[in-house]
C-alpha positions in Angstrom: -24.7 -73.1 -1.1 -27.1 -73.5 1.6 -26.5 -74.1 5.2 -28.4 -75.0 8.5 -26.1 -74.3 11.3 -27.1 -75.6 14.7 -24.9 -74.8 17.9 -25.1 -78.0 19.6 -23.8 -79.5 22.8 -22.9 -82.7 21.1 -23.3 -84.4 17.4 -22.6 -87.8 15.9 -23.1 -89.0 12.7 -23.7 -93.5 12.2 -23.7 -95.4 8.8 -24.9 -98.4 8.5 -25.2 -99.0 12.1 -21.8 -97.7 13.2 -20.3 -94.4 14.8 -18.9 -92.4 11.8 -17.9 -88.9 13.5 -18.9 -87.4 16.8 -18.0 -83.6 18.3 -19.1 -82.1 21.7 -19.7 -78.4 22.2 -19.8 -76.5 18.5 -21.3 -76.6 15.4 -23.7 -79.3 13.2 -23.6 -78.0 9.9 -25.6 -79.4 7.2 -24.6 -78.2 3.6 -26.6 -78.2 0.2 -24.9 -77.6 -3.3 -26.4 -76.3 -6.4 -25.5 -75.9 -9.9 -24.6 -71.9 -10.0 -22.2 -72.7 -6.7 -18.9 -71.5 -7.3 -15.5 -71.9 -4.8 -16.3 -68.0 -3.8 -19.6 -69.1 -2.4 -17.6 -71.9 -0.3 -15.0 -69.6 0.9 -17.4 -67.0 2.1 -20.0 -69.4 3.5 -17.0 -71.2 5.1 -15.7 -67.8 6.7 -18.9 -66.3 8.1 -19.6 -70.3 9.6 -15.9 -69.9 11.8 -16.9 -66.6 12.5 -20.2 -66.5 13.6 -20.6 -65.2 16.9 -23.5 -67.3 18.7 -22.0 -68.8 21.5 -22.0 -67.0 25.0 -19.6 -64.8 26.8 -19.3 -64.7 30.3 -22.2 -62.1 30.6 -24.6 -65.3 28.6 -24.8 -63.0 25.2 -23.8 -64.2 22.1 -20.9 -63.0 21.6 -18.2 -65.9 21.2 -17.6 -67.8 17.7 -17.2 -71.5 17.3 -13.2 -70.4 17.1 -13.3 -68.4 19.9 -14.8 -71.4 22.3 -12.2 -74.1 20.7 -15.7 -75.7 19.8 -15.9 -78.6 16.9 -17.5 -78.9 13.3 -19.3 -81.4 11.9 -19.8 -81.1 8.6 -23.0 -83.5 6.5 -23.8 -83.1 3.2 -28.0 -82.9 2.2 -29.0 -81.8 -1.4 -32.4 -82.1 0.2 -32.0 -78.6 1.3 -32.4 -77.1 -2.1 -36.2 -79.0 -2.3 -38.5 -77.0 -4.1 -42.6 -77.9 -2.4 -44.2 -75.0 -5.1 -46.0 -77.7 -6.5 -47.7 -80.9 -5.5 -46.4 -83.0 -2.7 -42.9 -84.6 -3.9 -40.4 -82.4 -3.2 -38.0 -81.4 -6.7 -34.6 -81.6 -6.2 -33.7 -79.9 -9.6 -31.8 -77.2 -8.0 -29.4 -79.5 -6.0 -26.1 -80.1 -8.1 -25.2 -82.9 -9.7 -23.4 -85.4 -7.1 -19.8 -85.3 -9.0 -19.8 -81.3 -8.9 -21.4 -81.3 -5.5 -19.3 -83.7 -4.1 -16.2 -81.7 -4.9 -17.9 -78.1 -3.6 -18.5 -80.1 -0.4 -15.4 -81.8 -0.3 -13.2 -78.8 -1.0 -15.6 -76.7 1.6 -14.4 -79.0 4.3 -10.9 -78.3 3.6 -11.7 -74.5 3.7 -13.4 -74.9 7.3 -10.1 -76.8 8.1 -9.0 -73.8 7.1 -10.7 -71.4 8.8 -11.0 -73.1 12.1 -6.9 -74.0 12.3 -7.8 -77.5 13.6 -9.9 -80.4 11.2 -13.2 -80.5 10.9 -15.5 -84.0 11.3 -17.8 -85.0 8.5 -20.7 -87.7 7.3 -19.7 -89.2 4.0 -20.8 -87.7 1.0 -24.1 -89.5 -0.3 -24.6 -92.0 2.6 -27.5 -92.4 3.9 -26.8 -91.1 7.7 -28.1 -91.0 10.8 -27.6 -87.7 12.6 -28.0 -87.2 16.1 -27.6 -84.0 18.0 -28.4 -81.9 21.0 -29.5 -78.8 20.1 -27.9 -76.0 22.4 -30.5 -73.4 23.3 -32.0 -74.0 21.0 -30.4 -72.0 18.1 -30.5 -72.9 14.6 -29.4 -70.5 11.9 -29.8 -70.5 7.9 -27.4 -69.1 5.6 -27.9 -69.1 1.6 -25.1 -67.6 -0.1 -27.1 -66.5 -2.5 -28.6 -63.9 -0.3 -25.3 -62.6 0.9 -25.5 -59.5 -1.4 
């Protein structure tokens, strides 16, 4: 799995026009799925995501976790983050699961950041096309692939 995490000051999510989800202060978290993901990859990724200490203390270092602020999630899926650009100019999106598999990886790593963070989490709907707002806090942007956690 494959993750951009932005800590943002707000986030909101339309579909078709409308106001799906919206969070203040926390964390925009696109996903990706591929084939080779397994439910260890969600529960880690989910984990180090609640845990991640990039929000400031009191002395303005980053010391604080989304959990630690009582900051919210919002959760969108994007298979366009596995695109491979090696070769010509259309992106491949071979590595990006299946939507039936993905769609359960994504839906069952929701529940695990429900988890995780003790309170529910927002989300986009799986396969929608969305339009994501956000106001990126600091800016700080962060990219986690769980297949470079060894």
């Amino acid at each position: 799995m494959r993750a951009v995490i932005q800590r943002v000051s707000n986030a909101s999510v339309h579909i078709e026009g409308e106001l799906y989800s919206r969070i203040k202060q926390g964390l925009l978290v696109l996903v990706g799925v591929e084939e080779s993901d397994t439910v260890e990859d969600l529960v880690w990724l989910a984990a180090k995501i609640v845990n991640m200490r990039i929000f400031a203390d009191n002395n303005g270092m980053m010391n604080k976790s989304v959990a630690d602020i009582m900051g919210e999630i919002l959760v969108v899926s994007q298979f366009t983050l596995h695109a491979s650009t090696k070769k010509g100019n259309r992106p491949s999106f071979i590595r990006a699961a299946k939507p039936e598999f993905a769609n359960m990886l994504y839906e069952m790593f929701c529940n695990q950041l429900n988890q995780e963070l003790s309170r529910p989490v927002k989300t986009g709907i799986f396969g929608a096309d969305m339009q994501v707002s956000l106001v990126n806090d600091g800016p700080v942007t962060i990219i986690v692939d769980t297949k470079e956690r060894a």
